[in-house]
N, C-alpha and C positions, 0 to 999 in steps of 0.2 A: 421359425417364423420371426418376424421383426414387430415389436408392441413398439407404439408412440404413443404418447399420452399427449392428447393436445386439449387447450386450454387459452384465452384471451392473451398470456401469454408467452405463447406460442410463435416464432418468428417464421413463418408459414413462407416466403421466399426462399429464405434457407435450406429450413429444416424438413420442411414436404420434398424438396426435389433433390436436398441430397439421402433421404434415405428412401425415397421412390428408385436411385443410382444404385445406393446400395443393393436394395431390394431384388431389384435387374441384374445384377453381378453373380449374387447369390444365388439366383435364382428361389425364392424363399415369398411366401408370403407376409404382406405388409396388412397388420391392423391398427388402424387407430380408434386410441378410448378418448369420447367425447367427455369430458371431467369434467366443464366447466364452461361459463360463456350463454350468453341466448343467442345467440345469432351463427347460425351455421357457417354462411358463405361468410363470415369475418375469418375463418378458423380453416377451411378447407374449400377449395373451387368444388361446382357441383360436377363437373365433371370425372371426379377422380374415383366416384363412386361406377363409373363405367370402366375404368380400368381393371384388367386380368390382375388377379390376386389381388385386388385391395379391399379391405371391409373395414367398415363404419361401425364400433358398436358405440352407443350411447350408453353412458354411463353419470350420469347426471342428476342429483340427490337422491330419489325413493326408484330411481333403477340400478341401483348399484348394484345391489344383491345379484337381480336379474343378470347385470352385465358377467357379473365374476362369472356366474355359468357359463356364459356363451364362452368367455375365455378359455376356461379349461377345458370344454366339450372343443373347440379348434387346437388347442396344445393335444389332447388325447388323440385329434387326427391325424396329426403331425401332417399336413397339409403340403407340399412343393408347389410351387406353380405348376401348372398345368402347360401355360406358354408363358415364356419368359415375357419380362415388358419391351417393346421395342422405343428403347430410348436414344433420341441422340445426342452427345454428349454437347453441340454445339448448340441445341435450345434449350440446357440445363444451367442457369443461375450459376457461374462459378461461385465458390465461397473465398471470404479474402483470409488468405491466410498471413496477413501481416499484420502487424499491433502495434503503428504508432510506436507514442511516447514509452507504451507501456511494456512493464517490462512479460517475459514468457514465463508462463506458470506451469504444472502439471499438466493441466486440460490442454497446454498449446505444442508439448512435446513431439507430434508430429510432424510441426512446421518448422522445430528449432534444430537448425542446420550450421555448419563451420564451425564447430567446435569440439566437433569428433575426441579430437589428438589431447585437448585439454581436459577435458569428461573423462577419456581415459587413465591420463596422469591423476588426477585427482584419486578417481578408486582406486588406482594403484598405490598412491600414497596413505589414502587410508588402509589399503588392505595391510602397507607397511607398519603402520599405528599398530593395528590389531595381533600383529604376531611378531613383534620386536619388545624383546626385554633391553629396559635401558634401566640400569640400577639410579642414575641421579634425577630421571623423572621417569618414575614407576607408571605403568598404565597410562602413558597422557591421550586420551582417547579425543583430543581436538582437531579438528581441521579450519585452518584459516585462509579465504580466499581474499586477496588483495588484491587491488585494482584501483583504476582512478575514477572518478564521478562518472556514467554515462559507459564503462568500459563493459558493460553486461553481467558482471557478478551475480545477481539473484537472479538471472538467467542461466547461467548456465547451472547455479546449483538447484533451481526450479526446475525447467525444465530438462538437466541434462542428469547431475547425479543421483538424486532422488528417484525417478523415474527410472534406471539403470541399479539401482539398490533395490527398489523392489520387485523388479525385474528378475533377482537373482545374480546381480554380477560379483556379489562376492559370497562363500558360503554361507547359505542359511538365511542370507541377506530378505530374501522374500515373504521369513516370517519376523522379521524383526517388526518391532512396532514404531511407525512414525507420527513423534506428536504434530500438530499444526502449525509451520512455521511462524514463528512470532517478533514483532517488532518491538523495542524497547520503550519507546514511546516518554511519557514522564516518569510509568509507573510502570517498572518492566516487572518487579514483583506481582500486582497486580494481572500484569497481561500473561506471567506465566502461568498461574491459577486458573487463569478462564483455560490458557492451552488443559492443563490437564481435567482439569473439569468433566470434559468430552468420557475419560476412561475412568473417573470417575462419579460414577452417574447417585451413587449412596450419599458422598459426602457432600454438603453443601459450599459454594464459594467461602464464605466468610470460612469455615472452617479448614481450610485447601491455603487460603491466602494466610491464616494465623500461621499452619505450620511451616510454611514457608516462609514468613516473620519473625517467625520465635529466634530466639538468641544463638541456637544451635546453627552453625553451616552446613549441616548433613541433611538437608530437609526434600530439598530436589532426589539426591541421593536415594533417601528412604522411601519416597513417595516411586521413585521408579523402579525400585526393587519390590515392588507389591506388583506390578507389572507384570513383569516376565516369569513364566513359566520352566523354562530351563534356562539353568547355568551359563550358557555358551549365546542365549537370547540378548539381545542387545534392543535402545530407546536409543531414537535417536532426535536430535533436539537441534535444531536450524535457528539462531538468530541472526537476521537480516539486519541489516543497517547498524551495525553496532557501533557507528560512529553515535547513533544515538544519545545511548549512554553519558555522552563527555558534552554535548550539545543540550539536550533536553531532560536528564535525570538530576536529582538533586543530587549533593555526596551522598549521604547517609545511605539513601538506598541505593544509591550505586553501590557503593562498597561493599555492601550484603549480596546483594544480586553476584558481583563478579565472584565472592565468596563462593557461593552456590555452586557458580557454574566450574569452576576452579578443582571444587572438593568433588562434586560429581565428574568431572571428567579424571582426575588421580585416584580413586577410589580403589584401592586393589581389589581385580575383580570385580569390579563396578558393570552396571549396565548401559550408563550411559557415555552417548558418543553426541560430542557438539557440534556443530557445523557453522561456521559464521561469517560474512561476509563483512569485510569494513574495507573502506575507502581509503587511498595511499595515503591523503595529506592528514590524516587524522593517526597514520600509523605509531609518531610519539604519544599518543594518549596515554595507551594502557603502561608505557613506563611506569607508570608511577603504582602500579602494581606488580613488582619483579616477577611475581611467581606466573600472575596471567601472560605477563611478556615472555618471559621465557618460555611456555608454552605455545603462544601466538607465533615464536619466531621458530623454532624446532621445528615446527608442521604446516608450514605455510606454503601457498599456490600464488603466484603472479598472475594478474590476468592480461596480456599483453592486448597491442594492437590488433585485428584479424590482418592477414596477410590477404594477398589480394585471390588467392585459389580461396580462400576461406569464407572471404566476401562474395564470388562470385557464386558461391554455397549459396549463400544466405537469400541471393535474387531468384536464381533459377531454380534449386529442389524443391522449393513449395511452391512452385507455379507450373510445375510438370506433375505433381499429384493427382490423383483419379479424379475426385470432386473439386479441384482447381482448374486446370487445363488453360496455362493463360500459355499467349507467345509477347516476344517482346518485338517491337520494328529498329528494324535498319542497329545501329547502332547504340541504342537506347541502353543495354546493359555497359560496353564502353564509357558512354559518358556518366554515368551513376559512379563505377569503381574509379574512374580517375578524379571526381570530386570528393571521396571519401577513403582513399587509399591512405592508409598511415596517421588518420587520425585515432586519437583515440577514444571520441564519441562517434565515431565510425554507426556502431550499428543502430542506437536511439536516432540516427539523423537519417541512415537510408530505409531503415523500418518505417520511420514517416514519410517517407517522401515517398515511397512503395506502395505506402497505404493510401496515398495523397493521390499517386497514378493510377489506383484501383476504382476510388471514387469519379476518376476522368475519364473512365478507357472506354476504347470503343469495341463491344461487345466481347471479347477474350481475348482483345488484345488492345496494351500498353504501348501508349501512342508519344512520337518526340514531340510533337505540338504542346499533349500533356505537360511534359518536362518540361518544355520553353514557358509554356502559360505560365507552370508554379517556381519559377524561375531558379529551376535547378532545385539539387537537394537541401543547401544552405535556405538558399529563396525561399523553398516549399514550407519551410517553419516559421520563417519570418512573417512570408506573406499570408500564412493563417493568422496568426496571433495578429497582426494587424487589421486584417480583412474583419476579424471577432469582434476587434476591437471598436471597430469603425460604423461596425454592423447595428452598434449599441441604437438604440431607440432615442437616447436624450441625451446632451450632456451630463445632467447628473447621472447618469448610468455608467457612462464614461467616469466621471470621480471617483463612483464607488469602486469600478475596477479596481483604480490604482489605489485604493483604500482596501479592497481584496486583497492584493498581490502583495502587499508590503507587508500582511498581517502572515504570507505563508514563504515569510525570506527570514532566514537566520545570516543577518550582514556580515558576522568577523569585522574586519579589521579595514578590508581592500577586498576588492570582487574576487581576487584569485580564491578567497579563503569564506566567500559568500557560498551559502549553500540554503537549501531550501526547510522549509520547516512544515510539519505538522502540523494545524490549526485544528480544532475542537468548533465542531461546528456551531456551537452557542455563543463563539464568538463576532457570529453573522446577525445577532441578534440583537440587534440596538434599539434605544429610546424612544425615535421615532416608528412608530409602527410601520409608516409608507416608506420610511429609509429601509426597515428589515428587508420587507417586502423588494425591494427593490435592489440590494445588495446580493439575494438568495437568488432574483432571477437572473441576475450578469454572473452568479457561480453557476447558474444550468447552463447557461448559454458555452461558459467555456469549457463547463464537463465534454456538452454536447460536440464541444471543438475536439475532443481527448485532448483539452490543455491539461485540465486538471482533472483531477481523480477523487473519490471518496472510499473512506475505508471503513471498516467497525472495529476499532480498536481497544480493548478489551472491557467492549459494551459501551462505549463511547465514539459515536458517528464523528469523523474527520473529515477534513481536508487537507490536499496537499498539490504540488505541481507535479504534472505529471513528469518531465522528465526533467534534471536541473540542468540538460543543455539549454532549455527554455531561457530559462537563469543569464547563460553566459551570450544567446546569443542575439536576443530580441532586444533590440537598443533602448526602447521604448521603456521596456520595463530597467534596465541598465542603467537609464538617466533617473527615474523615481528612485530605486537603492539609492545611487548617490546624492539625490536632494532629500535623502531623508533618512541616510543612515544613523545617526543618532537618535531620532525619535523612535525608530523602528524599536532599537536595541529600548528605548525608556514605554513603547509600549507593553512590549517582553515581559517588561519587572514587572510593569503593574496591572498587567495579566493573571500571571502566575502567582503575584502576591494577592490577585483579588480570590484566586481560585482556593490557594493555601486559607485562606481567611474563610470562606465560604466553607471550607471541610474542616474549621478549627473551630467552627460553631461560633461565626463569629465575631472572635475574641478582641475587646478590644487593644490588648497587648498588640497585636499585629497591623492596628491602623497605620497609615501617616499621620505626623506630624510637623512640626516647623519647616524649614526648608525645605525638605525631602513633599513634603503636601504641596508646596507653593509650585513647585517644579513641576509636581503629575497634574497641576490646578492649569497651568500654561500650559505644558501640551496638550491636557483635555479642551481647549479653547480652539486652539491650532489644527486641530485633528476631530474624528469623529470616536470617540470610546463606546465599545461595547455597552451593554444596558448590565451587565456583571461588574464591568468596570466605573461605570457613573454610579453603582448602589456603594462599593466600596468606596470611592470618594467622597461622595456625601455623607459616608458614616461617620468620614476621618473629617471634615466640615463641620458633620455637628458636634463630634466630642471637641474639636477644637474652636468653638464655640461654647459649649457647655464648661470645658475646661476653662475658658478665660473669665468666664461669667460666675463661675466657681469663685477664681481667685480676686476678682473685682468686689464679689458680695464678702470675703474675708477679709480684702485689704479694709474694705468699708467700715465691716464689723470691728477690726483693731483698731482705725482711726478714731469710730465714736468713742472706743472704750479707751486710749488712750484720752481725748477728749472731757470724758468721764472724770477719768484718772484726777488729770489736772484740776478739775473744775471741783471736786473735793478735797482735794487737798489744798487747795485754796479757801474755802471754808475753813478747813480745822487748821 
């Protein structure tokens, strides 16, 4: 039988008629546990209680107990349908099997298509890793996926090799252990602690992160040899974005952190296997650690353009799916692939635009009118983020935007080398209370767009764009980078130096002073700073205030006593 647990929620469009589909398929009884909610018909139509094979049990604070019974007493009948449901598949809700900006995770692996041939080279390369002796790099248990911004990377290693590893595609691969992939963030030390946290449920954080701290490089190492149970048992450890690192980590803990991963991937006989995704233009980074590079470059995957059969993968197999079932008109797949042939944001652009024609279509089927409306798949991105934009309720809602967006842009130099940043959501948190307020609701509004994304990053709520084609192609946001790439980069410092100060107990060592205050004092004028940011400048205000008032009250003191001085010794 098939158990749904529904609950307030509950996406009851979705999720009642595609597993009412299933249900039908299987020919299998469907029950749902009432968990949660007062209101019935919010949670299920009343009709569904007339349908063959379906039952309603409540389950709902002081009937729990009661509920568990009825569940086991229906497992113990092992129940069939009696008559199957008569369903037909053209009054069934398709489900959208396309994600936008976002990239495909584990849960989306059934939809993520055109990339077969590369998913397979990969496990092949790892499977090469794992049984090749090479005496001048013993054991390098790494795999590096390279590619350009927007080229699919934590796609395909989310939804294609992970999924396919424990799957079993390589021996034993199904019982290996995989930690949570993890993003390096400021404090990738830190975020690796929470990943293992999860397998270690005895030790507490601060004690997970100390050992991971301490002076030794063997800590990862040690911590995942407690792990596995046999010899031959492998951890395998996915960091995403590790342009990160060179963008957003300080040195110090960078240089530990790569240590780690470094020492656990050589390990002789080691259990751990790295997995890591980093961006082409960011590829001279880890030079400046020979040993990481040469391990980066030995086992590394290119992630190319898709090819146009690859692409035409990606439109059509998830929308000939059983609880999909779209068609497309006239020439509609045509004009898609020849606007996105051989680029190489290829799939974050027709993913949207996909998603874009889902939300337009007429009833299971993908309409060209659609495509014209959202003017193409370029258009489709543009004309949201503007339409969002425009959508705003006030002009200051409009400001805040662009006071949003510039807080989750890492400028570089020139746009080619602009790339988007991670923001800590208490950086939405300002001075004025009606400005918070009003800044938090133009970030829902563009979540609600899938412009941008929130994440929990290791126990710190973020922000970020959701995809950095957003970045390159939305002119709008293009023109604020460039009227504002310097203050960006001088909000950056005194962000990070307000945050550093706040976790240093803070110390007055670490204020502003002279120039460097008068500098963050104008762009606080010019700009709106966080309420973290305007406590750190005022603190460096008042010692520098206290400090002049200091040396005013001493110059004072030594005048009178020279003063003094004189006026006795004129006397004697």
């Amino acid at each position: 039988m098939i158990l749904l647990i529904v609950s307030p929620h509950t996406w009851p469009a979705n999720l009642v008629n595609e597993y009412l589909r299933i249900a039908n398929s299987y020919e299998r009884r469907l029950v749902f546990v009432w968990a949660a909610g007062d209101d019935r018909t919010t949670l299920l139509s009343d009709d569904l209680g007339t349908i063959p094979g379906v039952d309603l049990i409540d389950a709902r604070q002081t009937k729990y107990e009661i509920a568990l019974g009825e569940i086991i007493i229906r497992i113990k009948k092992g129940e069939s349908l009696v008559s199957p449901l008569e369903l037909n598949p053209s009054e069934i809700e398709p489900r959208n099997p396309y994600k936008g900006l976002r990239a495909f995770t584990a849960w989306d692996t059934r939809d993520f298509f055109g990339r077969e041939l590369l998913i397979q080279e990969l496990i092949d390369r790892l499977r090469h890793i794992l049984t090749l002796e090479r005496p001048e790099l013993p054991a390098a248990r790494m795999l590096s996926v390279i590619g350009a911004s927007g080229s699919g990377k934590s796609s395909v290693v989310m939804a294609g090799i992970l999924p396919k590893l424990q799957g079993g595609a390589l021996p034993g691969s199904q019982e290996w252990i995989y930690l949570e992939p993890m993003v390096p963030g400021r404090h990738p030390i830190e975020a690796l602690a929470l990943v293992l946290k999860f397998y270690f449920p005895d030790s507490s954080f601060m004690t997970l992160l100390q050992d991971l701290a301490a002076d030794t490089i063997r800590g990862l190492h040690l911590l995942a040899s407690q792990l596995v149970k046999k010899s031959d048992s492998r951890v395998v450890l996915v960091v995403d974005q590790f342009e990160e690192l060179f963008t957003q980590t300080v040195f110090e803990e960078r240089h530990h952190f790569l240590d780690l991963l470094v020492t656990a991937a050589t390990e002789p006989r080691g259990p751990v296997i790295v997995v890591l995704t980093l961006r082409a233009d960011f590829y001279d980074r880890p030079m400046n650690n020979p040993e990481l590079f040469r391990l980066i470059q030995a086992n590394q995957t290119s992630v190319l353009p898709m090819g146009i059969s690859e692409l035409r993968e990606v439109i059509e197999k998830p929308a000939a799916l059983a609880d999909v079932q779209l068609t497309f008109e006239d020439n509609l797949v045509d004009n898609l692939l020849s606007e996105v042939q051989g680029q190489v944001v290829a799939l974050p652009l027709l993913q949207f635009s996909l998603d874009q024609l889902f939300q337009h279509r007429d009833g299971h089927r993908l309409t060209l009118s659609a495509y014209y409306t959202l003017g193409g798949v370029k258009g489709a991105l543009i004309q949201q983020a503007e339409y969002t934009y425009a959508a705003l309720p006030s002009d200051q809602h409009r400001q805040m935007a662009r006071i949003l967006f510039l807080r989750l842009i890492d400028p570089g130099t020139n746009m080619l080398e602009t790339t988007g940043r991670r923001a800590a959501f208490s950086e939405l948190s300002l001075p004025d209370p009606q400005q918070t307020d009003i800044i938090r609701q133009v970030a829902d509004v563009f979540i609600s767009a899938r412009l941008l994304i929130t994440n929990d990053i290791a126990g710190t709520k973020t922000i970020e764009v959701a995809n950095e084609v957003l970045i390159h192609e939305w002119t709008r946001l293009k023109a604020w980078i460039n009227e504002a790439r310097d203050d960006i980069l001088l909000q950056q410092a005194i962000s990070e130096d307000a945050n550093e100060w706040m976790q240093r107990g803070k110390s007055r060592d670490r204020l502003y002073r002279g120039s460097q205050l008068k500098e963050a004092q104008a762009w606080a004028k010019r700009n709106i700073p966080s309420e973290r940011e305007v406590v750190f400048l005022q603190a460096g205000l008042v010692q520098g205030r206290t400090t002049r008032l200091l040396y005013f009250v001493i110059g004072t003191v030594i005048v009178i006593l020279l003063i003094l001085l004189l006026f006795l010794k004129g006397i004697v």
